[in-house]
C-alpha positions as CSV (number, residue, x, y, z in Angstrom):
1,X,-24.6,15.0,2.0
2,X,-26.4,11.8,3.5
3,X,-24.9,9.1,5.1
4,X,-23.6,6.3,2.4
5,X,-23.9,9.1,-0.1
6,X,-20.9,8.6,-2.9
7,X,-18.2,11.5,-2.6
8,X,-19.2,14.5,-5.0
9,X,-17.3,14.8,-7.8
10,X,-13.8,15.9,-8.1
11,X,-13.5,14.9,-3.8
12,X,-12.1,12.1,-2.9
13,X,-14.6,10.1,-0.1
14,X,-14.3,10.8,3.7
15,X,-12.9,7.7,5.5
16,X,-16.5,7.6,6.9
17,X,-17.9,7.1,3.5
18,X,-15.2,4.8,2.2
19,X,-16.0,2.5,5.6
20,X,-19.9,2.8,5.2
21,X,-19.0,2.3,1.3
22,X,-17.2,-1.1,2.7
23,X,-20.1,-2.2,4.7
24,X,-22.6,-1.8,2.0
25,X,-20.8,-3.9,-0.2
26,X,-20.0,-0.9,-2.6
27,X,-16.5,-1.3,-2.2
28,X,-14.5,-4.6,-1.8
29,X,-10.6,-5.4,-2.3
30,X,-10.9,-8.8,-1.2
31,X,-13.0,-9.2,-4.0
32,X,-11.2,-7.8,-6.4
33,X,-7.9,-9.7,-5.5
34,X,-10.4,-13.1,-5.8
35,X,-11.2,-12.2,-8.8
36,X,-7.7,-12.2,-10.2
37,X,-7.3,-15.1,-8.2
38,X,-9.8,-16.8,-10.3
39,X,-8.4,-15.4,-13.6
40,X,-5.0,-17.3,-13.0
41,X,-6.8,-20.4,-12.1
42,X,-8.8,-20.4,-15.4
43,X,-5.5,-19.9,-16.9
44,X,-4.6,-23.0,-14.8
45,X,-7.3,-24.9,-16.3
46,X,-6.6,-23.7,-19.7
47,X,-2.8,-25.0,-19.4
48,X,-4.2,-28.7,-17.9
49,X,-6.5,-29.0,-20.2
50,X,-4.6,-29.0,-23.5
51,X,-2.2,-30.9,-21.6
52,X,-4.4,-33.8,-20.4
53,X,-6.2,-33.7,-23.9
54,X,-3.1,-33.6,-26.2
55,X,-1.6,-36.6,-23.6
56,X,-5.2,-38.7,-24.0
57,X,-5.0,-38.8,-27.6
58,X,-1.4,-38.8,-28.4
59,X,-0.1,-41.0,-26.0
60,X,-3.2,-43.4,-24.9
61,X,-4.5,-43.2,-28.5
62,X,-8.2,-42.6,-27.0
63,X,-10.4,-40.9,-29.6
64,X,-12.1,-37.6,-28.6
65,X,-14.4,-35.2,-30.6
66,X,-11.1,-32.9,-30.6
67,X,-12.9,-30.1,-32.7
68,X,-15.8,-29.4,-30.4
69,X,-13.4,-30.0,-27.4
70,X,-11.1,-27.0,-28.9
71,X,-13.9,-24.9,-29.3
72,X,-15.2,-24.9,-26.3
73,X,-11.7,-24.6,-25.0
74,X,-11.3,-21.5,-27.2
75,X,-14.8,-20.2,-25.6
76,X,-12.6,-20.4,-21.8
77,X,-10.1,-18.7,-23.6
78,X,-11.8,-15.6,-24.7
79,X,-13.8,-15.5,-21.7
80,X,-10.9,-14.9,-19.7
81,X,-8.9,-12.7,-22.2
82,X,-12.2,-10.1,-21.3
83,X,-12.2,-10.8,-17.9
84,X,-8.8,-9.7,-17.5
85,X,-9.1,-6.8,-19.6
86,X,-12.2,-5.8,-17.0
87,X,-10.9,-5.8,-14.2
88,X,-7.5,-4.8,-14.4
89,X,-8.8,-1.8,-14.8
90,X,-12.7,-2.1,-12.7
91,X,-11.6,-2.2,-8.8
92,X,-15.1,-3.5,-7.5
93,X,-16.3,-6.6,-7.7
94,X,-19.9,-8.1,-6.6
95,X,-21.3,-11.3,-5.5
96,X,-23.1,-11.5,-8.4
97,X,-19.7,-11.2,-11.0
98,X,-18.0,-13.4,-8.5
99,X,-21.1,-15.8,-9.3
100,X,-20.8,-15.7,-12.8
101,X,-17.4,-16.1,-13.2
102,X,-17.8,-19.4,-11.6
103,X,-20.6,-20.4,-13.1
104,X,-18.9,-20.1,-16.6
105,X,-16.1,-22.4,-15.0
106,X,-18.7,-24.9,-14.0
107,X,-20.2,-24.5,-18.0
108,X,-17.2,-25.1,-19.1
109,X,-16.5,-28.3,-17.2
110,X,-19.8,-29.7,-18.1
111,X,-19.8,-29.2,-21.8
112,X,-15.8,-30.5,-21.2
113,X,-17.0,-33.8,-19.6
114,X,-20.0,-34.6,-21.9
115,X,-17.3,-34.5,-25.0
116,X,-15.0,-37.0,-22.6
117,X,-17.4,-39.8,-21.0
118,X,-19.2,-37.7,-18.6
119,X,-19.8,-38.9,-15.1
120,X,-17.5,-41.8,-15.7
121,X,-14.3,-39.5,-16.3
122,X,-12.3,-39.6,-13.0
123,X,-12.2,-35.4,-13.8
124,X,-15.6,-35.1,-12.6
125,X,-14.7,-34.4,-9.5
126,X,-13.3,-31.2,-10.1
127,X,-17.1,-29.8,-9.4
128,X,-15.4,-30.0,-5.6
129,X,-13.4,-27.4,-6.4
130,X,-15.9,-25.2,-7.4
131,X,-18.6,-25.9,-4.8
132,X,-15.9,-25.1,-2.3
133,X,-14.3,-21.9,-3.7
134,X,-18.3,-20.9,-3.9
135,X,-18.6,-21.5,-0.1
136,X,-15.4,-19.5,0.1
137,X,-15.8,-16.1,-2.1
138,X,-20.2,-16.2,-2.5
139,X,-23.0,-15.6,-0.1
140,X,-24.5,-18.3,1.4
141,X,-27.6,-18.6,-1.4
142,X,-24.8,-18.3,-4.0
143,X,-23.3,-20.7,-2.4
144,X,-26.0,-23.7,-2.4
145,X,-27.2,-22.6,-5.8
146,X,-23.9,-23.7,-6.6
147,X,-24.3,-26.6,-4.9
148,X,-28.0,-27.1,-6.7
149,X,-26.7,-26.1,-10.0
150,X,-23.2,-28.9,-9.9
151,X,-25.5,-31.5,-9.0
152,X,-27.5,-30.7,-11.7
153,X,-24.5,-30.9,-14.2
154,X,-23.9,-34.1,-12.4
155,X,-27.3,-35.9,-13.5
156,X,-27.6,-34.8,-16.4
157,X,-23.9,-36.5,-18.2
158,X,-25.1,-39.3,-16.3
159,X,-28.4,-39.2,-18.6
160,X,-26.9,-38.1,-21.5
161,X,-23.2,-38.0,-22.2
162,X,-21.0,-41.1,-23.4
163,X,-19.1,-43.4,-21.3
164,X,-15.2,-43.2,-22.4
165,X,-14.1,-46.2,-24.0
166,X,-11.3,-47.4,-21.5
167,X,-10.2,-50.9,-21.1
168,X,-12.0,-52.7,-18.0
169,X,-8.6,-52.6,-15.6
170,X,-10.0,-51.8,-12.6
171,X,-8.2,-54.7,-11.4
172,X,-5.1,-53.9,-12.1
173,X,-5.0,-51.5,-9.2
174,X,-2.3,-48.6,-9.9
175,X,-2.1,-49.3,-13.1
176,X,-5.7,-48.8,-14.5
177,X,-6.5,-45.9,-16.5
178,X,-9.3,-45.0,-14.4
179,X,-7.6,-45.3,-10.7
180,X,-4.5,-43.0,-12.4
181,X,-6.6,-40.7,-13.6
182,X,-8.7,-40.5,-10.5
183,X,-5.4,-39.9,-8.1
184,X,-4.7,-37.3,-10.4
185,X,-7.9,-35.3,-9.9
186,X,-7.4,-35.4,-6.4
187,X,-3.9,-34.4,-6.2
188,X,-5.4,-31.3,-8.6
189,X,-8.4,-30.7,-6.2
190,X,-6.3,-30.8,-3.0
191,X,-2.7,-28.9,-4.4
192,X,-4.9,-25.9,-6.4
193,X,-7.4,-25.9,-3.1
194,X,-4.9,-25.6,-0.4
195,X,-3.3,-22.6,-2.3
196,X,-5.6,-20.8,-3.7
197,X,-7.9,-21.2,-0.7
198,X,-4.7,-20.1,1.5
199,X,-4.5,-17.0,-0.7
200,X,-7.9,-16.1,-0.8
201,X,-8.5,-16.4,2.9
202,X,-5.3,-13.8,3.0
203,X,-7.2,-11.4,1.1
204,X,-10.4,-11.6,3.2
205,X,-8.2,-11.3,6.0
206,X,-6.8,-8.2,4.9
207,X,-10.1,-7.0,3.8
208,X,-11.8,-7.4,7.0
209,X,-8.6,-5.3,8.3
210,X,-8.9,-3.0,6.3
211,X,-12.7,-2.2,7.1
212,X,-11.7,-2.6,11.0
213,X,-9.2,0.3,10.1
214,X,-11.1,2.6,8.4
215,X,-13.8,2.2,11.2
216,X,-11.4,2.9,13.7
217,X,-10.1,5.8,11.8
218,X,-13.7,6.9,10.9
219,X,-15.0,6.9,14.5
220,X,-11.2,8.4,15.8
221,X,-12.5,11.0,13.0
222,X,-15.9,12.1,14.6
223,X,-14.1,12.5,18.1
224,X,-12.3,15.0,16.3
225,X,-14.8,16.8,15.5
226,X,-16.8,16.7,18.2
227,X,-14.0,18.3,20.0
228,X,-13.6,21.0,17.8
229,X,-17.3,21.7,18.2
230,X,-16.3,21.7,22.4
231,X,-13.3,23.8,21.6
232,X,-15.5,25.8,19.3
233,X,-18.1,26.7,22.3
234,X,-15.9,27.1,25.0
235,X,-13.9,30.1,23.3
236,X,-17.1,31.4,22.4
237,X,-18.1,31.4,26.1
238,X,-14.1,32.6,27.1
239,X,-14.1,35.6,24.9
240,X,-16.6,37.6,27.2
241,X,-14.9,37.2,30.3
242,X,-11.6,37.9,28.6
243,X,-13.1,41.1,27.5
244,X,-13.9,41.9,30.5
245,X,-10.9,41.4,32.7
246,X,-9.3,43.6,29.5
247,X,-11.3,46.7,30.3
248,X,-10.8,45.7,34.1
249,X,-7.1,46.3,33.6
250,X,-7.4,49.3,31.7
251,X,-9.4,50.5,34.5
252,X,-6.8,49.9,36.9
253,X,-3.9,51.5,35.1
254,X,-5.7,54.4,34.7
255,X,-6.2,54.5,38.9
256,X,-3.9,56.8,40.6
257,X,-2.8,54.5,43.1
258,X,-1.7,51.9,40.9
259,X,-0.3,54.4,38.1
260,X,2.1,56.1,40.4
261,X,3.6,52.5,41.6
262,X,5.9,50.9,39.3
263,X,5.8,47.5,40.1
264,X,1.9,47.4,39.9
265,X,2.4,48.9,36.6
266,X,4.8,45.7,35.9
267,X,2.2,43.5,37.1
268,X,-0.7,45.2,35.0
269,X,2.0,44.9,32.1
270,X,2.0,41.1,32.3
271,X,-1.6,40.7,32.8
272,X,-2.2,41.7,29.4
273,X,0.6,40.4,27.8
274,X,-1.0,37.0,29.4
275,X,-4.6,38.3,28.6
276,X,-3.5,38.7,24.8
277,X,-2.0,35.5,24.8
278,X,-5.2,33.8,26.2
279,X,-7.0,36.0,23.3
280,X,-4.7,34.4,20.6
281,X,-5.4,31.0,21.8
282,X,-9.1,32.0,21.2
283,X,-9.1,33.2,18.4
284,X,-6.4,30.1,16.7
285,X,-9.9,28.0,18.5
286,X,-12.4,29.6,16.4
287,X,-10.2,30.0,13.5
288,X,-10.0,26.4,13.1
289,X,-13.5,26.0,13.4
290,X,-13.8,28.3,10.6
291,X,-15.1,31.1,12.2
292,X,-12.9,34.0,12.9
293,X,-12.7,34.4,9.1
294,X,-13.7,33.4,5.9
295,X,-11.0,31.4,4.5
296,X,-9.4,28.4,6.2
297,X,-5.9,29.0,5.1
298,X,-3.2,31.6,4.4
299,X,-1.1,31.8,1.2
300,X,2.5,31.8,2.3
301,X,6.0,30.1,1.5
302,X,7.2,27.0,2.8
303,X,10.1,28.7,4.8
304,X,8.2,31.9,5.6
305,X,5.4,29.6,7.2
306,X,8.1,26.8,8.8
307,X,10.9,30.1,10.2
308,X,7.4,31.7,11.9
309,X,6.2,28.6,13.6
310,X,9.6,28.2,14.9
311,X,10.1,31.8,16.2
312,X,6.6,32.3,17.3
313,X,7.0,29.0,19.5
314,X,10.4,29.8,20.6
315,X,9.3,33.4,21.9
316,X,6.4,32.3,23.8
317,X,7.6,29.1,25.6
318,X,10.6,29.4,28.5
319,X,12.8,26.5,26.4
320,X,16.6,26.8,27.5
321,X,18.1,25.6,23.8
322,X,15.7,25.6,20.9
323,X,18.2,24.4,17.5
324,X,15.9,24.9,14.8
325,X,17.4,24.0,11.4
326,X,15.8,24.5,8.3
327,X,17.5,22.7,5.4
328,X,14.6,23.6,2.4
329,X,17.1,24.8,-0.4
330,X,14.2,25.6,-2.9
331,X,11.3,27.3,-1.0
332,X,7.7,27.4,-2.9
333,X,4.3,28.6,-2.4
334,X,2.3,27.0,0.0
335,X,-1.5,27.4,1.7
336,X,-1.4,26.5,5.4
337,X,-4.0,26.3,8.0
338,X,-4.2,27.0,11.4
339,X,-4.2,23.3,12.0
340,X,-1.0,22.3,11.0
341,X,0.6,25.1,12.6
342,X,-1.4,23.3,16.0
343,X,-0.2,20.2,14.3
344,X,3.6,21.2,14.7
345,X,2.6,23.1,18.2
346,X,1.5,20.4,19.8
347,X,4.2,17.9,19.1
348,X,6.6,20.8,20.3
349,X,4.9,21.4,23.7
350,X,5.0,17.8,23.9
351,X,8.9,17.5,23.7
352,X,9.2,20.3,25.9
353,X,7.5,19.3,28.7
354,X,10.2,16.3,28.6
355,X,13.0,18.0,27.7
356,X,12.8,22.1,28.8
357,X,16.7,22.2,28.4
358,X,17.3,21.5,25.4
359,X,15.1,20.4,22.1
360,X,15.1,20.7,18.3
361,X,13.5,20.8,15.4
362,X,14.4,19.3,11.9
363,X,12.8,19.9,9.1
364,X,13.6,19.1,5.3
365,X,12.3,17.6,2.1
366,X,12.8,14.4,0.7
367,X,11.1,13.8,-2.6
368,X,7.6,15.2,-2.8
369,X,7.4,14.9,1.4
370,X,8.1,18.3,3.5
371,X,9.4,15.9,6.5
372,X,9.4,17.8,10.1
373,X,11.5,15.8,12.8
374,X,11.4,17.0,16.8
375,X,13.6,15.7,18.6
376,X,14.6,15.7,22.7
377,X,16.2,14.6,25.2
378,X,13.4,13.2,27.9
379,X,13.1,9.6,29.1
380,X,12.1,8.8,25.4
381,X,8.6,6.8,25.1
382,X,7.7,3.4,26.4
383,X,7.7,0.4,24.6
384,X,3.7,-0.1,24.5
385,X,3.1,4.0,23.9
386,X,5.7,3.3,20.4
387,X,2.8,1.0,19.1
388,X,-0.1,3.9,20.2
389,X,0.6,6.7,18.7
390,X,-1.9,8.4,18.2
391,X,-4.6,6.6,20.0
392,X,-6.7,9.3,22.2
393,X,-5.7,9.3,26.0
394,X,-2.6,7.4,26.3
395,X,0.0,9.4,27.9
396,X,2.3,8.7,30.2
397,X,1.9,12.2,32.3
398,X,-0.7,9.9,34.8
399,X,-3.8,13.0,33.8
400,X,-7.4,12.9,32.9
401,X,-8.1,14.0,29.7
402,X,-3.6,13.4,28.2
403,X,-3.0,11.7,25.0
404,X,-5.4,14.2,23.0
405,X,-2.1,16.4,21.7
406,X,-0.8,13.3,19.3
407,X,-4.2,11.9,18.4
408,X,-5.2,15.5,17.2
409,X,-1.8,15.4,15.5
410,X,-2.2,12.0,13.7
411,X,-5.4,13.0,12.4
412,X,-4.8,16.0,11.1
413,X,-1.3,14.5,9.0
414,X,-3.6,11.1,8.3
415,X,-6.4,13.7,6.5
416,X,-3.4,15.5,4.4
417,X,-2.2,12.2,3.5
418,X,0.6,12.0,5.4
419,X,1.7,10.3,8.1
420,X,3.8,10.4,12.0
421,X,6.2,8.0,14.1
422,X,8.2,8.1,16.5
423,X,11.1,6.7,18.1
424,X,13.7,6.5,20.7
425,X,17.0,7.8,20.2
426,X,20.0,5.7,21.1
427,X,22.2,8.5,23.0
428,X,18.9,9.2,24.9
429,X,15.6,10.9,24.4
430,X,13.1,10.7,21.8
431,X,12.3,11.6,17.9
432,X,9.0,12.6,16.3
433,X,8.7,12.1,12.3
434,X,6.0,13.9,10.7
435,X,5.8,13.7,7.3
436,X,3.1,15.7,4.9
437,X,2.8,15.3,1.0
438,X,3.7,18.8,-0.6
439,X,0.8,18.0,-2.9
440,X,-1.6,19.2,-0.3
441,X,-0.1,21.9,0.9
442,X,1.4,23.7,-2.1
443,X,0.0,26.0,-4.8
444,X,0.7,26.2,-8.3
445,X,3.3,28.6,-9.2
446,X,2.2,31.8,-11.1
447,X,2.6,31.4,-14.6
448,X,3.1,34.5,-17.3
449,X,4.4,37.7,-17.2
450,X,3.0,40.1,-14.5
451,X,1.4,37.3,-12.5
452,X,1.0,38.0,-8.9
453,X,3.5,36.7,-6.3
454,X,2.5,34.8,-3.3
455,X,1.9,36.9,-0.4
456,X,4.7,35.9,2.1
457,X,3.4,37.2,5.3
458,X,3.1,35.1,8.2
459,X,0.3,33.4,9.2
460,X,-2.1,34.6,11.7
């Protein structure tokens, strides 16, 4: 797939692609929030205007061509009973419909003001409004054609539309017509600016957040990659010395001088028992690369795959007190990777390294999350490390290269759709939450007579 390319179909997009799709303008929740912004303040509109025209004609008994006025008012209406209707359910939103959709609210004025004395009704300066939410939510061109286009509405009532018929009271200060109805327009202009504009700067904000996020996430993606390509090579480049130093010792057994010598025989014993280890660890590397075989995951059970993790750790590392307590009442089928079983490894090791007395492992589900909870009782984690989890080389061990176990961790539960935090426990020591969605990790249950079961062996 090329770069920008939309997801295929039935995928949902990369966080690369939904960031590039955010750059490009092909995606763009500020603008969809704006847009609804701008559908309640046409409602707005809507509300003052049958409210200023019903209060006009009822109470200062000043004529208006009431049926065009209505009809054009019924035009606003419909207008925004579609827009709604469009994008309550259409998520993106371009320049150009943002353009529009102003540029109907500026139609709508004009025709408004040519039916009600045109220039010289004090509601003509509500094109402020919409010149500034244009400099807000368009491009700069969209924004002066705006500009070019009001001014142009402006001109042309002052050409062609009717003066209102108001008593000459501009003396009278407060009292005249024209002054009232002028303070109102800018006590409209100024109360609907300051909170709409408020809001919509909110959504930009969160918008431009948003995209710093996904790049962030995007680029923290790559790194990821490029060190399971490194991870990749390097076991490809171990697995001949390993071999090696296997036929090396097999040698040496075999040697009379070491074969009649029991504790050389020990020695040899451990050697391998090491060697196979450092062979596992290879191949896990190149499995989750996708090499050692061709399928990336294993059909298991969620308690077959969670009880093996947890005994295959326990076996291999020197930890005084391991409680492990699995409380999944209902166990189902599941498809794990190599990765998560890394994922929970690494988190492990971490707390061990802390804690190699005593440290334990939770894990449960609530709702539709399998939730997997390590706890220990180390020094617990510093105040600025709670707000970087996950972020690639902080540690607090003081070594080149630390920090890569929980940013591999993050990652992999962030691409599952899950997420990890952790905290410091008030009697001492420290608590790591992972939480994955079973949606991504189950299968669907066999269904029929005579369907297969689910193979429950352990994982590789």
């Amino acid at each position: 797939m090329s770069e920008g390319a939309p997801a295929a179909a039935g995928r949902s997009p990369t966080l690369k692609e939904r960031w590039q799709r955010l750059r490009q303008g092909q995606e763009n929740p500020a603008g969809h929030k704006n847009m609804l912004l701008l559908i309640q303040l046409r409602w707005l509109a809507v509300l003052g205007q049958i409210s200023t025209i019903a209060f006009v004609v009822l109470v200062l008994d000043i004529h208006l061509p009431m049926p065009h006025m209505l009809e054009v008012l019924s035009c606003l209406i419909a207008f925004n009973i579609a827009s709604h209707l469009r994008w309550h359910e259409r998520r993106l939103v371009t320049n150009a419909e943002l353009f529009l959709a102003l540029m109907v609210d500026v139609g709508v004025l004009t025709l408004q003001l040519y039916l009600s004395g045109g220039i010289t009704n004090p509601f003509a300066f509500l094109y402020l409004m919409q010149i500034i939410l244009g400099a807000v939510l368009l491009k700069p061109w969209s924004s002066w054609a705006i500009v070019a286009i009001t001014m142009a509405c402006l001109a042309s009532l002052a050409l062609f539309s009717e003066p209102l018929a108001l008593p000459p009271d501009h003396r009278n200060g407060l009292f005249s017509l024209y002054v009232e109805g002028t303070l109102i327009c800018f006590l409209l202009n100024a109360g609907l600016m300051v909170f709409f504009i408020t809001r919509i700067n909110s959504n930009l904000r969160a918008g431009d957040a948003m995209l710093a996020d996904l790049r962030q996430r995007a680029a923290e993606e790559d790194h990821i990659v490029r060190m399971g390509l490194l991870a990749s090579g390097a076991a490809h480049e171990l697995g001949t010395p390993l071999a090696t130093v296997s036929v090396i010792l097999g040698d040496w057994r075999r040697m009379p001088e070491i074969s009649q010598r029991a504790e050389l025989l020990d020695d040899i014993s451990e050697m391998e028992a090491q060697l196979q280890r450092c062979k596992a660890i290879v191949s896990g590397v190149l499995l989750s690369a996708g090499e050692a075989r061709g399928e990336f995951s294993v059909k298991t059970t969620l308690n077959t795959f969670l009880d093996t993790v947890a005994d295959d750790w326990r076996r291999s590392r020197p930890v005084v007190r391991f409680d492990y307590l699995n409380q999944i009442e209902q166990d189902l089928p599941v498809a794990f990777d190599s990765a998560i079983k890394q994922m929970l490894g690494n988190v492990l090791d971490n707390a061990f390294e802390v804690s190699p007395q005593w440290l334990a492992l939770d894990v449960r589900c609530e709702g539709d999350l399998l939730v997997m909870e390590v706890s220990d009782r180390g020094p617990g984690f510093p105040e600025w490390m709670l707000n970087q989890i996950g972020k690639p080389y902080q540690s607090t061990k003081g070594k080149p290269g630390r920090g890569l176990g929980l940013f591999f961790v993050v990652n992999v539960a962030r691409k599952l759709g899950g997420s990890i935090r952790a905290r410091n426990l008030a009697e001492g020591g420290a608590a790591v939450h992972l939480s994955l969605p079973l949606s991504a990790i189950s299968l669907a249950p066999p269904s029929g007579p005579g369907a297969p079961s689910v193979n429950s062996s352990a994982p590789a």
